[in-house]
C-alpha positions in Angstrom: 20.4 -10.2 6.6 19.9 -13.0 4.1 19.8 -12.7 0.4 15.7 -12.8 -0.2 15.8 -9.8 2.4 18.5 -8.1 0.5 15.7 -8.9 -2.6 13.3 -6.8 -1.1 15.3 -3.7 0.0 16.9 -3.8 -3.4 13.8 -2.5 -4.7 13.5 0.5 -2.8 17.6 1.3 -4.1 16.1 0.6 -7.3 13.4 3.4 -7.0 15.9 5.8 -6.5 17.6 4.9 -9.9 14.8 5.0 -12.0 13.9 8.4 -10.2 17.2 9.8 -11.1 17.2 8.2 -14.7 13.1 9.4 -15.4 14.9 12.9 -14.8 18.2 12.5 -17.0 19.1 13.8 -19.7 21.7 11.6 -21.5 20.8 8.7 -24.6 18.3 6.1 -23.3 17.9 7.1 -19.6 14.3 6.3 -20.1 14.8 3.0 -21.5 17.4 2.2 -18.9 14.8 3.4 -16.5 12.4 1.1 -17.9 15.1 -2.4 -17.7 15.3 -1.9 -14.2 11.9 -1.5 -13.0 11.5 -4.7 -15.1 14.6 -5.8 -12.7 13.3 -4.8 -9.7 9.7 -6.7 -10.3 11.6 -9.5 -11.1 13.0 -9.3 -7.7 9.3 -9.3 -5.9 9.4 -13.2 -7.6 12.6 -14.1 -6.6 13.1 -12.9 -2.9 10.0 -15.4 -2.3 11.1 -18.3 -4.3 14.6 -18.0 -2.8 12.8 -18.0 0.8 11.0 -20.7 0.3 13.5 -23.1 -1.9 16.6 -22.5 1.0 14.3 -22.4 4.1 15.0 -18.4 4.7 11.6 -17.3 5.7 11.9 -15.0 8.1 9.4 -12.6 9.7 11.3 -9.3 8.6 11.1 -10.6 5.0 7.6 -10.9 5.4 7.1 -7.7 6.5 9.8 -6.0 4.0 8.6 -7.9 1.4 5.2 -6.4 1.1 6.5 -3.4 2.2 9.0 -3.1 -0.3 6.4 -3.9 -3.1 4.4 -0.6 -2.1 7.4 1.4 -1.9 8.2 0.3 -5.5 4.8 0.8 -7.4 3.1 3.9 -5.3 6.5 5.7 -5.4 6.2 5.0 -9.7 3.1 6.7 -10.1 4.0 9.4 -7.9 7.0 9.3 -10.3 5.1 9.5 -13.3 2.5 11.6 -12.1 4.9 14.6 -11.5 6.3 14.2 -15.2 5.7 17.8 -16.5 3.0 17.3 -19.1 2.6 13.2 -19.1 0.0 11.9 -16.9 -3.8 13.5 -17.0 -4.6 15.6 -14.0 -6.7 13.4 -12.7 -4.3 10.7 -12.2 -3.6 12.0 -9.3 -6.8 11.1 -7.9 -6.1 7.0 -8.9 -2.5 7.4 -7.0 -4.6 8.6 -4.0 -6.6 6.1 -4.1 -3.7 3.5 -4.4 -1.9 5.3 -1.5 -4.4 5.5 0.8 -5.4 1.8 0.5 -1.7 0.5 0.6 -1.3 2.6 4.0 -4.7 1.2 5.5 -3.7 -2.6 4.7 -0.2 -1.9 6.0 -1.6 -0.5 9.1 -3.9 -3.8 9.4 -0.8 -6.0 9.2 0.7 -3.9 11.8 -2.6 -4.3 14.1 -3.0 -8.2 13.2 1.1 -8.9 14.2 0.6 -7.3 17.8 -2.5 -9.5 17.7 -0.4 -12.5 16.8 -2.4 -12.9 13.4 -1.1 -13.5 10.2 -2.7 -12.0 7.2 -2.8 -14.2 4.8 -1.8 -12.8 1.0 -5.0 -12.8 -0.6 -5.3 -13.7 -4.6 -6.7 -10.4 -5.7 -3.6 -8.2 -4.2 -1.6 -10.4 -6.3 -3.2 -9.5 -9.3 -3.6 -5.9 -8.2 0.1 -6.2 -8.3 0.4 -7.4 -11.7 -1.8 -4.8 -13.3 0.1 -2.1 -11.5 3.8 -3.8 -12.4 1.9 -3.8 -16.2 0.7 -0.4 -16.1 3.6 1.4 -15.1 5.9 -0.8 -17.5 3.8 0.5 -20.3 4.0 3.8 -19.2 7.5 3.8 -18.8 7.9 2.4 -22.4 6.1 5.3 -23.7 8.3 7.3 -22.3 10.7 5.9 -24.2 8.9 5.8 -27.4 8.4 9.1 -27.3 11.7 10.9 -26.2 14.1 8.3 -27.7 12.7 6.2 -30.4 11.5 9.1 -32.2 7.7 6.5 -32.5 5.2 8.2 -34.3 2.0 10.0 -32.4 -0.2 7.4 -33.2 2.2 4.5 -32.0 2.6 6.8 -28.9 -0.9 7.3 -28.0 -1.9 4.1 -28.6 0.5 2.9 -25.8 0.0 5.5 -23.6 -4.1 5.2 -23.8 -3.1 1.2 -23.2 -1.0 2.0 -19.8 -3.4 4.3 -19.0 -6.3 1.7 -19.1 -4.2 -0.8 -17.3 -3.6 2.2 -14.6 -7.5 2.7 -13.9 -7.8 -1.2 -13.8 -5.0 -1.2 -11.7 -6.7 1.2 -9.5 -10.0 -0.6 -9.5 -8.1 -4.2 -8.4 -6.2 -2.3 -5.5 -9.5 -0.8 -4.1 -11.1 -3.7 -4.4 -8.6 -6.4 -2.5 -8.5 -3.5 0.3 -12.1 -4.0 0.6 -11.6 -7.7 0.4 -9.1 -7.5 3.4 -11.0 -4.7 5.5 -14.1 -7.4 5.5 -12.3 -10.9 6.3 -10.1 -9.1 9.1 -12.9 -6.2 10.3 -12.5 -8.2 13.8 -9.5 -7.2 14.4 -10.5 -3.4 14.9 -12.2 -4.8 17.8 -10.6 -5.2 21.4 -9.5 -8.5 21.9 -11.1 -10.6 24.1 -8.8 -12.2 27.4 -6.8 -15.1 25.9 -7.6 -14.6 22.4 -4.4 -13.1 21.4 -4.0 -15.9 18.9 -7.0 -15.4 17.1 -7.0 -16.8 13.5 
């Protein structure tokens, strides 16, 4: 276990944190709440630039690494979603939609790895990722505004109406680079051919 891999788990530990902070009562929580998801994105930066600069690319961090990212950001909106009062109803229907294509595209790693393929991190999941890290930063800060900066309803709104775009966009980005990898790796629903284990 080297240190980018200890990157990448730390972000499911910090999940748990913010969890339990989102739901405390005490001075700041939500602030506090905020700073670490702000930590723990950070970390989805690092634990790749620390691979890469000391030679520790392994295939585990690979696979934690993306997985870790999804546990992160679909387990924040399921947070925030189940905030009593917060999120619109039909939020819900933009975290299934985020769900169900982070389990599909995990699911087609785990198909293209027995296949000896590598899927390839495509540009539009990283900015998917960066709307979604935006989103639920902005949300989080509302939070904040609201319960412990005593902002005004306008100031309040304003962000939250701001996250909230950011979270349909967010949506949109994610739906739309699962598209992009269901199309450039559709082969690899199909049987494999003899010898073509290695198919690129």
């Amino acid at each position: 276990m080297n240190l980018p891999n200890l990157l990448s788990l730390s972000r499911i530990a910090f999940l748990f944190v913010i969890a339990a902070l989102l739901f405390a009562e005490f001075p700041y929580a939500k602030l506090s709440a905020l700073v670490l998801f702000i930590i723990a994105a950070i970390t989805d930066w690092a634990d790749g630039w620390v691979a890469r600069r000391f030679n520790m690319i392994t295939d585990f961090g690979k696979l934690m690494d993306a997985l870790a990212d999804k546990v992160l950001m679909v387990g924040m909106f399921v947070i925030l979603i189940t905030i009593p009062g917060f999120m619109p109803r039909w939020s819900l229907f933009l975290v299934l939609l985020i769900i169900g294509r982070e389990f599909l595209i995990t699911g087609l790693r785990l198909v293209a790895a027995s296949r000896g393929v590598v899927l390839a991190a495509e540009k539009g999941g990283k900015i998917k990722t960066v709307f979604q890290i935006l989103a639920a930063s902005i949300l989080l800060l509302v939070l904040s505004l609201a319960q412990e900066m005593g902002a005004s309803k306008g100031v309040v709104d304003g962000f939250f109406w701001a996250g909230m775009g950011l979270f349909i966009i967010a949506t949109g980005l994610t739906v739309q680079s699962g598209g992009t990898y269901l199309v450039k790796y559709w082969f690899l629903f199909k049987p494999p051919e003899d010898g073509d284990k290695h198919v690129k």
